[in-house]
N, C-alpha and C positions, 0 to 999 in steps of 0.2 A: 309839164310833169304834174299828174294829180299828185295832191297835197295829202296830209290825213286827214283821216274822217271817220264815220262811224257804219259803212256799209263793208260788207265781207272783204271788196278788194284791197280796202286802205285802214280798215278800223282793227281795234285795239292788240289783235293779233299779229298784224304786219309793224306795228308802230316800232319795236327793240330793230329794225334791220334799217329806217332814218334815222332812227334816235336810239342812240346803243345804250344809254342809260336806264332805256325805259327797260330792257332788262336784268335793271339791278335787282338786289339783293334791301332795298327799303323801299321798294315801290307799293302805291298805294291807287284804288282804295285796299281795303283788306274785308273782310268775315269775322267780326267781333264775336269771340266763343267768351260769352257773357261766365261763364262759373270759370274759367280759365286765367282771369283777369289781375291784375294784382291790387288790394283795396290797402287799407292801411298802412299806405308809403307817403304819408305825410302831404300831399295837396292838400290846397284849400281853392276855397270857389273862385272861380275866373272873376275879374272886375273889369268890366264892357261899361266903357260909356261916352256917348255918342253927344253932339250938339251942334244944331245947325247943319246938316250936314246936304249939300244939294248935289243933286248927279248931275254932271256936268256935260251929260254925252248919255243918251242910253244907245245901242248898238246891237245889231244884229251880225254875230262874228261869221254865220255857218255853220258855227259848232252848238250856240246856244247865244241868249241877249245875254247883254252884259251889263250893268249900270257900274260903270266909271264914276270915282268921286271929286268934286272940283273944289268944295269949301265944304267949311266947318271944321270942328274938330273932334279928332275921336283918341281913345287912349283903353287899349287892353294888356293886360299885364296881370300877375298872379298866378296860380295852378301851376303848370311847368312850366313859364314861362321865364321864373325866378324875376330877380328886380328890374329884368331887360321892361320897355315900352314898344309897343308895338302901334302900328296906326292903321287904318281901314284906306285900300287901294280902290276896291272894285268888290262887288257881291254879283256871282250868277248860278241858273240852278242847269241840275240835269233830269231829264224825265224821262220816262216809256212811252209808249203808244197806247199802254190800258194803263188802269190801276194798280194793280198787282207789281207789277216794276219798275225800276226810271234810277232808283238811288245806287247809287255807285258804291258807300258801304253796306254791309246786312250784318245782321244782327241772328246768330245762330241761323244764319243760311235763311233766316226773312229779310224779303226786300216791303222798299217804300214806293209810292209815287211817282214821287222825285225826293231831291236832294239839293238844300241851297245852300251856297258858299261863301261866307265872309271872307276875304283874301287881306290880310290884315300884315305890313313888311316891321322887319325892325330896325326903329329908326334909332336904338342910343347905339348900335352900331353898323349901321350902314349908311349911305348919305343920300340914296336913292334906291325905288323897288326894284329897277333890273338889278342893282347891284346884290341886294339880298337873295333876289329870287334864286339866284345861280351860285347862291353861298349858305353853309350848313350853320344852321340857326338861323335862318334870314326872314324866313315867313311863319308865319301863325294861321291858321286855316278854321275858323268857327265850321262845326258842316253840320245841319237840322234839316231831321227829316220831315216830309211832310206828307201829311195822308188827305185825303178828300171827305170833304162837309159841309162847314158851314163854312161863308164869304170871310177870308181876312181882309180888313179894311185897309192896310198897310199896304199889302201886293197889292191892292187898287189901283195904289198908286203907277206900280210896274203893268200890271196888265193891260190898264185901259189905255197905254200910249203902244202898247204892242202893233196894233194893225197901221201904226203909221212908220213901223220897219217892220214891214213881211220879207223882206229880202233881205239877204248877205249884200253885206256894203251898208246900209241905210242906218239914219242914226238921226236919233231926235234930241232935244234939251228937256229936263225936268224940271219945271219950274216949282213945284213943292219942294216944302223942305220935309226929307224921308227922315222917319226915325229908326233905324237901324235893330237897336233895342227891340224894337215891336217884333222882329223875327224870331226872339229867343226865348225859348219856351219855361214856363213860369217855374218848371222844377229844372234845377240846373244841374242835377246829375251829369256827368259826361265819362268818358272813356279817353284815354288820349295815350299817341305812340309817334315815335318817328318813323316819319312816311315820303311822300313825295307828291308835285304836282300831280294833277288823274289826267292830264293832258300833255301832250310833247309842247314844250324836252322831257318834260318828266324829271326835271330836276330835282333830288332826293335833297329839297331843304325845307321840308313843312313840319312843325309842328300840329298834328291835326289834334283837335280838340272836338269830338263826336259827341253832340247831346244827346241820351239817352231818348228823351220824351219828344214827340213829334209835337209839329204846329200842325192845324189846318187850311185850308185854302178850301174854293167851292169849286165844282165840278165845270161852272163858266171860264173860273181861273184858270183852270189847268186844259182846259179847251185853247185858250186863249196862249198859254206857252204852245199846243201843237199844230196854233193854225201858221205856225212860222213855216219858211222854206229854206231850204240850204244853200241855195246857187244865188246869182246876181242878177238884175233883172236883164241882163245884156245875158247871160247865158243859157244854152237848151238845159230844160229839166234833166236831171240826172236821171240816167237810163240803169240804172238798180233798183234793188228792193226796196230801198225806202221814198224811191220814186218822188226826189226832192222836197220832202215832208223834216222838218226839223224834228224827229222823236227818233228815241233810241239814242240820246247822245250821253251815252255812261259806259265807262268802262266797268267791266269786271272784276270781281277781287283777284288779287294779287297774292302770290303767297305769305305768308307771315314770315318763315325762315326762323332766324335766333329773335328776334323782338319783343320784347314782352308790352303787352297793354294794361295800363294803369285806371283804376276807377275811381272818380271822385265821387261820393254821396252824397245828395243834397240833403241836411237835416229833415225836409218832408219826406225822404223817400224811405216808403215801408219795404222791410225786407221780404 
């Protein structure tokens, strides 16, 4: 049986008829209508902060790399997340084949890039990430968009072990210590709503926290996310359109329905 994925047969369209939750009613990403928003509902700024922290596995899933975290410690908590702690699981991104699209949220029907994901579980009440992931309040979801520029020093770290998993299946160790922090863009403005995984199951337990203001990356960078491939090196190239090329792995927004999305302002941010 092919699995999901992101080519016509099996991508985001097909995905509610394996995974029937992906047809719910809080799936995400969403289309953030910026004047629609709700501001002055009392958030204050997220408190992200990361130490030591080393990926213990980077991986090539199929769907996108992934960097797994194996040590240090991390602790986000504030903004909606109320007194709960949250910890950092895993960060991976999504992108397009050009620049013009790749981010899986948009912002008044603009897209990005890409899109990268802090996947962050909560641990003052859960005892492990499956067990959050598949439970309402369970995850916290950082998501920064990213547009093309100048080299971020940071993703250096993730790009330049890229070519040593071109393939599904492959996975290397990171022997830097990543600062996680470096992802997060210097005006902390964000948006945040209840949503869901953007991938099956599609489990509707994320709180997503969307930073308004993008980072950059350099056009090497982001070369270097689409020289991935999708299949194993034991299997024939995928015979569709995207013809075993890892781009294109983002879903599409999702309706909003009753949800409303909340804005935090960062004190830099001019109205």
């Amino acid at each position: 049986m092919v699995g999901w994925g992101y080519s016509k047969a099996n991508g985001p369209a097909t995905w509610p008829a394996m995974y029937p939750v992906a047809g719910g009613k809080r799936q995400s990403p969403i289309d953030i209508k910026a004047d629609a928003c709700q501001g002055n509902c009392g958030l204050n700024k997220i408190q992200a902060s990361y130490s030591g922290i080393k990926v213990s596995e980077l991986s090539n899933s199929g769907h996108s790399w992934k960097a797994q975290i194996g040590s240090g410690t991390s602790s986000l908590r504030s903004g909606p997340l109320g007194s709960d702690e949250y910890v950092l699981e895993q960060f991976h991104c999504h992108w397009g084949n050009a620049n013009d699209h790749g981010s899986e949220h948009t912002v008044d029907g603009k897209c990005y890039a890409a899109e990268l994901h802090l996947v962050h579980w909560n641990k003052s009440k859960f005892s492990s990430f499956a067990e959050a992931a598949a439970s309402d309040g369970g995850l916290a979801v950082l998501g920064i968009f990213l547009t093309v520029g100048e080299e971020h020093p940071e993703m250096n770290k993730i790009t330049k072990m890229l070519p040593f998993i071109q393939h599904k299946g492959q996975a290397i160790t990171i022997t830097d210590i990543v600062e996680p922090a470096a992802f997060l863009p210097k005006n902390r403005t964000y948006w945040t709503y209840a949503g869901s995984l953007t991938t099956p199951p599609c489990y509707e337990s994320v709180t997503w926290i969307v930073y308004k203001h993008p980072i950059t990356i350099s056009q090497e960078q982001m070369g270097a996310f689409r020289s991935l491939k999708s299949y194993h090196p034991c299997e024939d190239c995928p015979q569709d359109e995207l013809a075993g090329a890892l781009v294109e792995n983002y879903r599409p927004p999702c309706p909003l329905y009753d949800r409303t999305i909340k804005v935090f302002k960062d004190s830099q941010e001019e109205e």
